[in-house]
BAMIGU-562113 format. One record per atom (N, C-alpha, C): x, y, z. Coordinates in steps of 0.02 Angstrom, whole numbers, plus 50000, padded with zeros to 5 digits. Example, Ala and Ser with C-alpha at 12.3 -4.5 7.8 and 13.67 -1.06 7.14 Angstrom:
% BAMIGU-562113
506604971650390 506154977550390 506604983550390 506424988850354 506844994750357 506455000250394 
***
This chain:
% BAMIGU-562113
504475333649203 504915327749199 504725322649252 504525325249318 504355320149357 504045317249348 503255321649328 502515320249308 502545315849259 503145316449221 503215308149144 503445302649197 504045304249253 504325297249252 503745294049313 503265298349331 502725294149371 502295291049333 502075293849287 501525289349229 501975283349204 502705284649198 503035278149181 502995274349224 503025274149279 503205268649317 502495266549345 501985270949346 501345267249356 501115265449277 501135263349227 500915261349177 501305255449191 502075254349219 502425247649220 501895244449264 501825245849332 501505243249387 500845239849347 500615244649339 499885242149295 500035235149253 500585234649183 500695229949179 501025224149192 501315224049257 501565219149320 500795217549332 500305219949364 499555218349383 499225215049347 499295216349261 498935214849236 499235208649208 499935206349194 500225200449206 500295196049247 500185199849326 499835191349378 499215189949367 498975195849348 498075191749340 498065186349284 498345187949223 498475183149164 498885176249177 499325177449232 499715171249257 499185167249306 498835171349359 498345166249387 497765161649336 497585168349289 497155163049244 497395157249233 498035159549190 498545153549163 498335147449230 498625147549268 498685144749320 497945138849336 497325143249338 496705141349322 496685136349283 496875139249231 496855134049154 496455135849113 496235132749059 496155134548992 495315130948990 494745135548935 494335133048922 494485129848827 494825133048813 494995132848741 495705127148708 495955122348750 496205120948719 496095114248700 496485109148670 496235104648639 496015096648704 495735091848661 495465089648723 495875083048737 496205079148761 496505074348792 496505067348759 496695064748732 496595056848695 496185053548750 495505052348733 494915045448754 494945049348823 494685055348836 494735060848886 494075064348874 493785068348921 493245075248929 493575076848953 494235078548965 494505084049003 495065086648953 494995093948947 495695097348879 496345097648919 496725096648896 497485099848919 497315106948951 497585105749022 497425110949064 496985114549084 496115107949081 495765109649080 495465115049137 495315121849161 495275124549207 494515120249259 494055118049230 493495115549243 493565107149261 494045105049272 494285097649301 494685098549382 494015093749382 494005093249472 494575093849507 494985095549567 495685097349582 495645092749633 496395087649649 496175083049678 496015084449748 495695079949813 495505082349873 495965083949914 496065088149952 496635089450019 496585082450057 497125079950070 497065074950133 497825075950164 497715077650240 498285079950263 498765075650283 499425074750285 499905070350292 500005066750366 500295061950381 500555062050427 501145065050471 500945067050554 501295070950560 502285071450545 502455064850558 502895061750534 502925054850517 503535054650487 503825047050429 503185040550485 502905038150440 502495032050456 501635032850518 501755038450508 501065037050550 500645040250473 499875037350490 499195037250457 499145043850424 499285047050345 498725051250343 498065053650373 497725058450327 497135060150377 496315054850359 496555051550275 495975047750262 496245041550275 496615038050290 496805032450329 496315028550368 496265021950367 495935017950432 496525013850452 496365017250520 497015012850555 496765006750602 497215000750581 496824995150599 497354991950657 497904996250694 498194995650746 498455001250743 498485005050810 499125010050842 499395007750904 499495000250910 499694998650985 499354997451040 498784999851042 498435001251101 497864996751112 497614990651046 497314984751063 497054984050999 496524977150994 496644971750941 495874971750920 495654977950925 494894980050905 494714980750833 495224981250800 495024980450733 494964973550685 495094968450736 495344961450729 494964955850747 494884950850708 494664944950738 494914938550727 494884932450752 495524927250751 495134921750749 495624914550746 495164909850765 495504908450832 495814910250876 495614908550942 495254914350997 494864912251056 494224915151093 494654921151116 495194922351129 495284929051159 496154929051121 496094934751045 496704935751027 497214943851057 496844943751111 497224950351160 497834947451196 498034941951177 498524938151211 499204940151190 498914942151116 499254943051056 499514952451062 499294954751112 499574962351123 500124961551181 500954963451145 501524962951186 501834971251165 501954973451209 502294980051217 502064983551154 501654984351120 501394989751082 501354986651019 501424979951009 501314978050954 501044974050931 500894966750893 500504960450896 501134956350882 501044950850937 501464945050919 501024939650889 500974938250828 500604935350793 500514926750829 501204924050850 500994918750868 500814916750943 500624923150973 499994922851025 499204924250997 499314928950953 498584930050939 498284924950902 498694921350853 498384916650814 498354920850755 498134916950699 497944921250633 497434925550655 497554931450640 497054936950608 496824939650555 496004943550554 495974943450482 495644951550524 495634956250478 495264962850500 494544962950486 494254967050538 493424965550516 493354971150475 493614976650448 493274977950399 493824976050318 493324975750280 493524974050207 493804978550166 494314975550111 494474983250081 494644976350010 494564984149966 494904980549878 495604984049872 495514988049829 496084991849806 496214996649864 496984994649885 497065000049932 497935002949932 497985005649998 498605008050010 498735003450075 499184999650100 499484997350153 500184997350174 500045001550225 500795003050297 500614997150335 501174992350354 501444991750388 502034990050426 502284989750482 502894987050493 503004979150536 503374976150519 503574967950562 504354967750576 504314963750618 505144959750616 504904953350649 505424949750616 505564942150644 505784941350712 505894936450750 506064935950789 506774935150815 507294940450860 507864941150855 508674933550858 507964928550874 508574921950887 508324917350836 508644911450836 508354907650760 508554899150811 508034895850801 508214888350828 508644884750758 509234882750765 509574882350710 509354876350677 508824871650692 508814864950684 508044866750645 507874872950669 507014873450619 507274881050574 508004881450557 507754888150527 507614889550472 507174887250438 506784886450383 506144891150396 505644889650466 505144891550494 505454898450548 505934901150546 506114905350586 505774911950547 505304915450593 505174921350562 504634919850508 504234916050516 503824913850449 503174917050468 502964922350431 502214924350424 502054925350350 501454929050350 501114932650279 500894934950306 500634941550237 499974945550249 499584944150170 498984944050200 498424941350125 497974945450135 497644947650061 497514954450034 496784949550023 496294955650043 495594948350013 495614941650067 496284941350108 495974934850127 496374929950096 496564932550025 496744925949987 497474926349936 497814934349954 498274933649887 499054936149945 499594933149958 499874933350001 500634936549976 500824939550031 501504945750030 501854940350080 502354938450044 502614936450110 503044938150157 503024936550231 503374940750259 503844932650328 504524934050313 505064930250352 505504931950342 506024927950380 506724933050395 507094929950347 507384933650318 507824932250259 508414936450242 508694940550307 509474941250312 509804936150283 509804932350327 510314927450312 509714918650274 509744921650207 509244919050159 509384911050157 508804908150168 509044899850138 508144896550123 507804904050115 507084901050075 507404899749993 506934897649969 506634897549906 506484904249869 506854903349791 506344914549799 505724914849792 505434910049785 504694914749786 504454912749864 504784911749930 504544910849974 504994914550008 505374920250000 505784924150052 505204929950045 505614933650097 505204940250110 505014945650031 504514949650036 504454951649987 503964950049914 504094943149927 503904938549871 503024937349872 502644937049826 502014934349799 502204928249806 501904924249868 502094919349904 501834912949834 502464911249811 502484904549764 502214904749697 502374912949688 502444916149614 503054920349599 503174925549637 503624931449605 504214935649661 504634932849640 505144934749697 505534941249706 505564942949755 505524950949748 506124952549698 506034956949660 506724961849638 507444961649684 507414962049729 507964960749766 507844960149850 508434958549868 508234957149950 508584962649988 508224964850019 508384970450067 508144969250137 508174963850157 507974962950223 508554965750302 508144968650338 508584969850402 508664962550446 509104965150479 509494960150526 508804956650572 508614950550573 508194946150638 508184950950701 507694954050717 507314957950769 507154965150772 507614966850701 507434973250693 506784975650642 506604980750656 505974982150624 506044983950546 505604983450507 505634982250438 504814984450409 504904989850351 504264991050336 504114991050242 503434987350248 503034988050178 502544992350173 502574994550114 502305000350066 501904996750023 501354996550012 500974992549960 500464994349931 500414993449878 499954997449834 499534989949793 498914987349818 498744981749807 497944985449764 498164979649711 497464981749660 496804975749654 496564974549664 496074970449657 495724966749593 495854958949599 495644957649545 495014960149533 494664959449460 493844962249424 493854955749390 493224957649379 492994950649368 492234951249328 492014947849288 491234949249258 490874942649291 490614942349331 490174938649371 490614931449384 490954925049351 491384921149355 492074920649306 492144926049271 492724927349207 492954934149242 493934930549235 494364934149262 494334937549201 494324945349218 494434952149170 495174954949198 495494954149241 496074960049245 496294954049349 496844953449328 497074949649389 497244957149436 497364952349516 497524957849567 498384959849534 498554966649576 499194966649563 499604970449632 500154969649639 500574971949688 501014975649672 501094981649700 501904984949691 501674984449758 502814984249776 502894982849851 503394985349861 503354992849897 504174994949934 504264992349990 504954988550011 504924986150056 505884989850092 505594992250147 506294996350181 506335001250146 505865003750104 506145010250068 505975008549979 506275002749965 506485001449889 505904997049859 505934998749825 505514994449748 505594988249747 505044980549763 505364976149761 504884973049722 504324973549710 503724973749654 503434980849622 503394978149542 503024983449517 502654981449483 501984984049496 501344982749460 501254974649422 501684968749499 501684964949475 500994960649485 500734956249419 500194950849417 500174946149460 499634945549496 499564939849542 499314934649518 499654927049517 499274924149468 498604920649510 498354922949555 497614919049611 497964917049659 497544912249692 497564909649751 498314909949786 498474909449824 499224907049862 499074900249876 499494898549852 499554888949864 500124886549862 500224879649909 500884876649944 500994872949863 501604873549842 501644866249779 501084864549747 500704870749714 500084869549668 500024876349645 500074877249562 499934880849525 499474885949566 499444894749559 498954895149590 498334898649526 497904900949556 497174899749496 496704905849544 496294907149505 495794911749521 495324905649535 495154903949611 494534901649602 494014904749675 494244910049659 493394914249720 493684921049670 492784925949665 492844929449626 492804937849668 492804935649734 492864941549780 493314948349749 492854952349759 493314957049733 493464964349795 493204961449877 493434964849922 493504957649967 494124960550036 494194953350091 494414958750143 494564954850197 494714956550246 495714955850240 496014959050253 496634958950284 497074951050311 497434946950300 497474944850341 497964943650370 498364940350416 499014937550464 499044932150460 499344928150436 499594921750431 500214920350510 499714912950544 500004913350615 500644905050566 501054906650561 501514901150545 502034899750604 501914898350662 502194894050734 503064898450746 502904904850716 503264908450753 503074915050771 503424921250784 503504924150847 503374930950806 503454932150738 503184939050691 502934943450714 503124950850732 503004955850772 502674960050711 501994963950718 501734968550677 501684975650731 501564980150677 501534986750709 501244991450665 501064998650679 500875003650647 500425001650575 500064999950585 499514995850513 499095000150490 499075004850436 498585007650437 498425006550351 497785006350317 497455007850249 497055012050215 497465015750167 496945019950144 496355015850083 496085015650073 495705012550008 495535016649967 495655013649914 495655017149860 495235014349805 495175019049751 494785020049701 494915019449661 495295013649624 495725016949552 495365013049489 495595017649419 495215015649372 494885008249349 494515007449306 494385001149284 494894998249258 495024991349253 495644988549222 495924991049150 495304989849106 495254993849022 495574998749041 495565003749080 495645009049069 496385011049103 496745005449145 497265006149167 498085004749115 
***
């Protein structure tokens, strides 16, 4: 009687064993099953590449591990300006834009990922506050996020914070209070182009404080003051840049991953 209930319970064991091995396959994936619409890869294909490890940051807002970080506070080396020395522009760990002057980053990127954080400046001259808190950041050089204080809102919408500066006004306003810090999430796509014919415009999604304030929205070209804007440079990588607009715009923690993403057709 024993001698049965041991063969029972090792015949169970056996098929417990032989059911994780069948679950890891599972797991593996399949050579046999059918193959994917306008795909080489089948549903659950076991033989499709698994994506790469890249390790996180250690906490909320600092750089992954494939990240280029183009500030951590500590100086303005990833940067170049049009005035002779923009280190003027490093105040307590961060860039005050309107010491450094505009900046643009020396290295180039297309499609990427961009962290970073700003705040406006905590007082407002009540007689200019139109220009209180007035920067950008431009993607390429040429397609602009805009960034000003707009708590207490009296832009234009496509010129408050958030906004595809004099196209598309954010989804909503979520701006913090004048001096406090405030961060964008951006997922910027790069226009394509066939040698001078626009094929697929740039595009922006933009979390800003957390929330959704663009999605996979169309850039229509250039950023321009009171003029239609237009594709007219066919760059399809730029440098970063900072828009110095004669105030006081604090940046911080900047870092970009670049990215790779499909052809437009195919998006």
């Amino acid at each position: 009687m024993l001698k049965s209930n041991a063969m029972g319970v090792l015949a169970v064991l056996l098929l417990s064993v032989a059911a994780c091995r069948a679950a890891e396959e599972d797991n593996l994936g399949f050579t046999d099953t059918p193959f994917l619409p306008n795909s080489p890869w089948r549903v659950h294909d076991r033989n499709r590449p698994r994506p790469p490890i890249v390790a996180p940051g250690a906490t909320r807002g600092q750089p992954p591990a494939d990240a280029v970080v183009l500030f951590d506070g500590k100086d303005l080396s990833q940067w170049e300006g049009e005035q002779a020395d923009i280190s003027a522009g490093l105040e307590d760990g961060c860039i005050n834009i309107l010491k450094a002057g505009e900046l643009r980053s020396k290295k180039k990127f297309g499609d990427c990922q961009l962290h970073i954080e700003w705040a406006t400046p905590p007082t407002r001259d009540t007689e200019k506050r139109f220009w209180w808190g007035n920067s950008g950041i431009f993607f390429l050089g040429k397609y602009e996020l805009q960034v000003t204080e707009s708590h207490e809102n009296v832009h234009k919408a496509d010129g408050q914070a958030g906004a595809i500066y004099g196209q598309t006004p954010p989804l909503v306003n979520v701006a913090r209070k004048p001096g406090e810090w405030q961060v964008y999430d951006v997922i910027f796509i790069a226009p394509r182009f066939d040698e001078d014919k626009l094929i697929a415009p740039a595009y922006f999604t933009v979390f800003w404080n957390g929330v959704l304030v663009q999605y996979h929205t169309p850039c229509m070209g250039t950023t321009r003051y009171k003029t239609v804007p237009k594709y007219d440079c066919f760059d399809t990588v730029g440098p970063i840049k900072f828009q110095q607009h004669g105030s006081g715009v604090r940046f911080r923690n900047i870092w970009v991953r670049p990215l790779e993403l499909p052809a437009p057709e195919s998006r």
